[in-house]
Every structure is written in structure tokens, then in C-alpha cells.
C-alpha positions as semicolon CSV with decimal commas, in nm:
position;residue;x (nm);y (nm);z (nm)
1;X;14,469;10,092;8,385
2;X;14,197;9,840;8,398
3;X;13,845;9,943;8,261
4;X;13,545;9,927;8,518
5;X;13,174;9,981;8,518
6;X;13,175;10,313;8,555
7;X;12,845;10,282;8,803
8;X;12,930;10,551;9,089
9;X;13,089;10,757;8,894
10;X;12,825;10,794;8,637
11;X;12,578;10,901;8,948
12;X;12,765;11,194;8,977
13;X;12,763;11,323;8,637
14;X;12,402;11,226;8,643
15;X;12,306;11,415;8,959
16;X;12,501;11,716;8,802
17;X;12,309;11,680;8,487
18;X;11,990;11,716;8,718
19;X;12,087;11,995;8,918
20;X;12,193;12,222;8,633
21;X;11,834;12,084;8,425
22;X;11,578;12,107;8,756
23;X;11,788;12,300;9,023
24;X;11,821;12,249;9,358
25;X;11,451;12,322;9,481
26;X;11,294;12,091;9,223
27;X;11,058;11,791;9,357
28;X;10,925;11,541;9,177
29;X;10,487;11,490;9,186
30;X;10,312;11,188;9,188
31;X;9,900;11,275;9,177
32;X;9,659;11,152;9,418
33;X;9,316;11,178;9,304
34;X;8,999;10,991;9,511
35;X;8,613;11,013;9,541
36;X;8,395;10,769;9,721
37;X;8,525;10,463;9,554
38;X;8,823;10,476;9,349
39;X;9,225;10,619;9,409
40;X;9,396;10,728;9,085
41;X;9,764;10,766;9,094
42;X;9,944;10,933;8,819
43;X;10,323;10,878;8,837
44;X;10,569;11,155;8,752
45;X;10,917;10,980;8,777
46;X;10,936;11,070;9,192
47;X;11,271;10,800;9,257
48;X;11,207;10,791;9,617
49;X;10,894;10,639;9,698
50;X;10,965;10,377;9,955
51;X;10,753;10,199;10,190
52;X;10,810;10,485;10,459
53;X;10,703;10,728;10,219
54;X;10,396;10,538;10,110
55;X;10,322;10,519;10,505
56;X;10,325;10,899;10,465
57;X;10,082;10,929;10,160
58;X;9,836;10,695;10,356
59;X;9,826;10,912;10,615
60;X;9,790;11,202;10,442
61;X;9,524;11,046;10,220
62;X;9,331;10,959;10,534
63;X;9,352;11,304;10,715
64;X;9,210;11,421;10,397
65;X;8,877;11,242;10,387
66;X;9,016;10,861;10,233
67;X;8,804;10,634;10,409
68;X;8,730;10,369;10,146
69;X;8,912;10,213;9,831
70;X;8,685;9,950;9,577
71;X;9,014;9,978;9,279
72;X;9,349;10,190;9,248
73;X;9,378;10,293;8,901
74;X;9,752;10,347;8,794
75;X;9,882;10,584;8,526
76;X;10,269;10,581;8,428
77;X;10,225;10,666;8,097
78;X;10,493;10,994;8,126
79;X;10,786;10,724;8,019
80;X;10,739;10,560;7,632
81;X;10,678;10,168;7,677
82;X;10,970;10,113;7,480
83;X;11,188;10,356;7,682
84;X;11,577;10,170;7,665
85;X;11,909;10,303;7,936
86;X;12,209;10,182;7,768
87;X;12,386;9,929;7,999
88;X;12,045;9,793;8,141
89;X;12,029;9,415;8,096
90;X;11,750;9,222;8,133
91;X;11,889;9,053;8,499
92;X;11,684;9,051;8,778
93;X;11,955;9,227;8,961
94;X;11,822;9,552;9,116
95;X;12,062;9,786;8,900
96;X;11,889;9,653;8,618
97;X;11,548;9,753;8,761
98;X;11,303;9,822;8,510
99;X;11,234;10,214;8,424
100;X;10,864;10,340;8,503
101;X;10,708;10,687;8,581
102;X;10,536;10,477;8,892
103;X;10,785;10,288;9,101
104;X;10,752;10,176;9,466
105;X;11,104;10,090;9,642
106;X;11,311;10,140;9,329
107;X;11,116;9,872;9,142
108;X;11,263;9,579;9,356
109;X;11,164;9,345;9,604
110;X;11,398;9,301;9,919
111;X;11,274;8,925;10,070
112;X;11,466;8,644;10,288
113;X;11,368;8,269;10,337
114;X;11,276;8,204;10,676
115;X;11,240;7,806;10,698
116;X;11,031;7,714;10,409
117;X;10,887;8,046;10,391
118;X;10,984;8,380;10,122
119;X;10,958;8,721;10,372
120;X;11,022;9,071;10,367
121;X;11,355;9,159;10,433
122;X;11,226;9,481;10,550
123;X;10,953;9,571;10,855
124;X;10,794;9,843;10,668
125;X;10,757;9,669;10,337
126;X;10,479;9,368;10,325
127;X;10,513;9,150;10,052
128;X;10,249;9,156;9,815
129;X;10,097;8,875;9,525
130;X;10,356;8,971;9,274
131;X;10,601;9,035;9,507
132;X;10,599;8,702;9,620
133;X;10,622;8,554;9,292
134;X;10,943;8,734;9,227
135;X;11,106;8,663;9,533
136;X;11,008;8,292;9,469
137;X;11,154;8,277;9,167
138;X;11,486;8,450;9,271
139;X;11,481;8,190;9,595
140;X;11,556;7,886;9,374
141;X;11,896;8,072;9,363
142;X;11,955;8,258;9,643
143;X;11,805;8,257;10,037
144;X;11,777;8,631;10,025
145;X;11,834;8,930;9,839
146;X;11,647;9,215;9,632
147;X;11,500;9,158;9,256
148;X;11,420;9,387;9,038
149;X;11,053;9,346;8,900
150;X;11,140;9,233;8,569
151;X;10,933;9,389;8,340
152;X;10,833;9,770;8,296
153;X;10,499;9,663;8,327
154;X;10,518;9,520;8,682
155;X;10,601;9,893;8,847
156;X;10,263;10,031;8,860
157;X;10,101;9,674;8,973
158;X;10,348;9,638;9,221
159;X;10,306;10,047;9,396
160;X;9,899;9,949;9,393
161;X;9,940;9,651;9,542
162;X;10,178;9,770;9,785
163;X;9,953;10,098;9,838
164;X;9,670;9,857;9,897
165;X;9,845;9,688;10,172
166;X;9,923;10,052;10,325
167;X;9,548;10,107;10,324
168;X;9,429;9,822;10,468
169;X;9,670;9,848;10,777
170;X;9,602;10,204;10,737
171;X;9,205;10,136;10,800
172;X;9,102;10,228;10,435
């Protein structure tokens, strides 16, 4: 008798709602495109790349001739800049993560404070510049936790600098 968020509930009308649109065999792409200098990415709304799965594309990438990066361009232009979810706020709560065709690790940052220091919460995830800034920011309240990256414009930066990490550990 007492209204509630709705939030698990409404994942299963929304999974159903993606089944019945994309079926069960459906994948989401993200484009990898590279020549001597430069990576391209081109986003495609894929909800699942993490760190491990990033670990994958390196490898991948490298088996198939990456040896050297000089820039990562990003492209997430399949989502409007001005695309809105009703019941997204503008916390830095990861629920509220901002929307972007080209997302690393759900568009938040998972960090703890160790000392005086900000860290990754996780082994496989470094942080990165912006990263950092975030989890900063968020530490002034809490000693650990995950933030969402804030604006819609922070999800590409965040998967190339993240991606550039990769590489470098990678050998590329």
C-alpha cells in the first residue's frame, strides 16, 4: 500500500521490451577502426563494456596488427545530445548515470580512499585523469563508492582514456 521506486521492477518490463524488439540472439556493436596511427571507436549503445571486456578488445586489437596509438578518436553520436529518461536526476549516484552510445563500466567510477590517496575500487579498472577528478569530488563526502560521470559528455572521454590505459599495459 505504500508507493516505491519502481527500479527492479521496471528492468523487467524493460528487458521484455528488448527481447520482443531485438530477440534473443541480438548483440550490440561497438566499431574498431585503426591504421598506423590513430583508433576510431564508434559506439553503438553495447551496455556491457567493462574493464574485463576492454581487456578483451585490447587483445584482440593487438592479435590483429595494433601495435601503436598517437590519438583515439571517439564517436557516440547514435544517442541525440539532448536525449532525457524520465526519473534520471542530475545526482552523481550511479542510477543516474548519464546516457551515451559509448560507455565504459556503466558510465561510473568505482574508487576508495586509501590514506590520503583516491583508488580503484576494482583490480581491473585503473583510474584515469577524469576519473580521478570525479572520485575526488565524491570523496569530500564519502571514503568510497561509485559516481556516475556527470555529464553525457564525459562517456566517450572516459572509455578513451580508460582504453588508453588498456593499451599501454597492453604494449600499444
Amino acid at each position: 500500500d505504500r508507493p516505491m521506486i519502481p527500479a527492479s521492477t521496471l528492468k523487467l518490463v524493460t528487458a521484455l521490451a528488448a527481447l520482443e524488439r531485438w530477440g534473443t540472439d541480438h548483440h550490440f556493436a561497438t566499431n574498431f577502426f585503426f591504421d598506423d596511427k590513430a583508433l576510431w571507436i564508434k559506439g553503438k549503445g553495447d551496455p556491457f563494456l567493462v574493464s574485463e571486456e576492454l581487456d578483451l578488445i585490447v587483445a584482440a586489437l593487438k592479435q590483429r596488427g595494433l601495435k601503436r596509438v598517437e590519438a583515439i578518436f571517439t564517436d557516440a553520436s547514435l544517442y541525440a545530445d539532448d536525449l532525457r529518461i524520465d526519473g534520471r536526476s542530475n545526482s552523481d549516484n550511479p542510477y543516474d548515470a548519464p546516457l551515451s552510445a559509448l560507455a565504459a563500466n556503466f558510465n561510473t567510477v568505482n574508487y576508495k580512499t586509501s590514506g590520503n590517496r583516491i583508488v580503484s575500487a576494482e583490480s581491473q579498472t585503473p583510474l584515469t585523469p577524469l576519473a580521478k577528478t570525479l572520485a575526488e569530488a565524491h570523496a569530500k563526502k564519502k571514503r568510497r563508492g561509485r559516481v556516475n560521470l556527470v555529464k553525457q559528455e564525459n562517456g566517450p572521454r572516459y572509455f578513451a582514456e580508460l582504453l588508453a590505459v588498456k593499451l599501454r599495459l597492453a604494449g600499444i
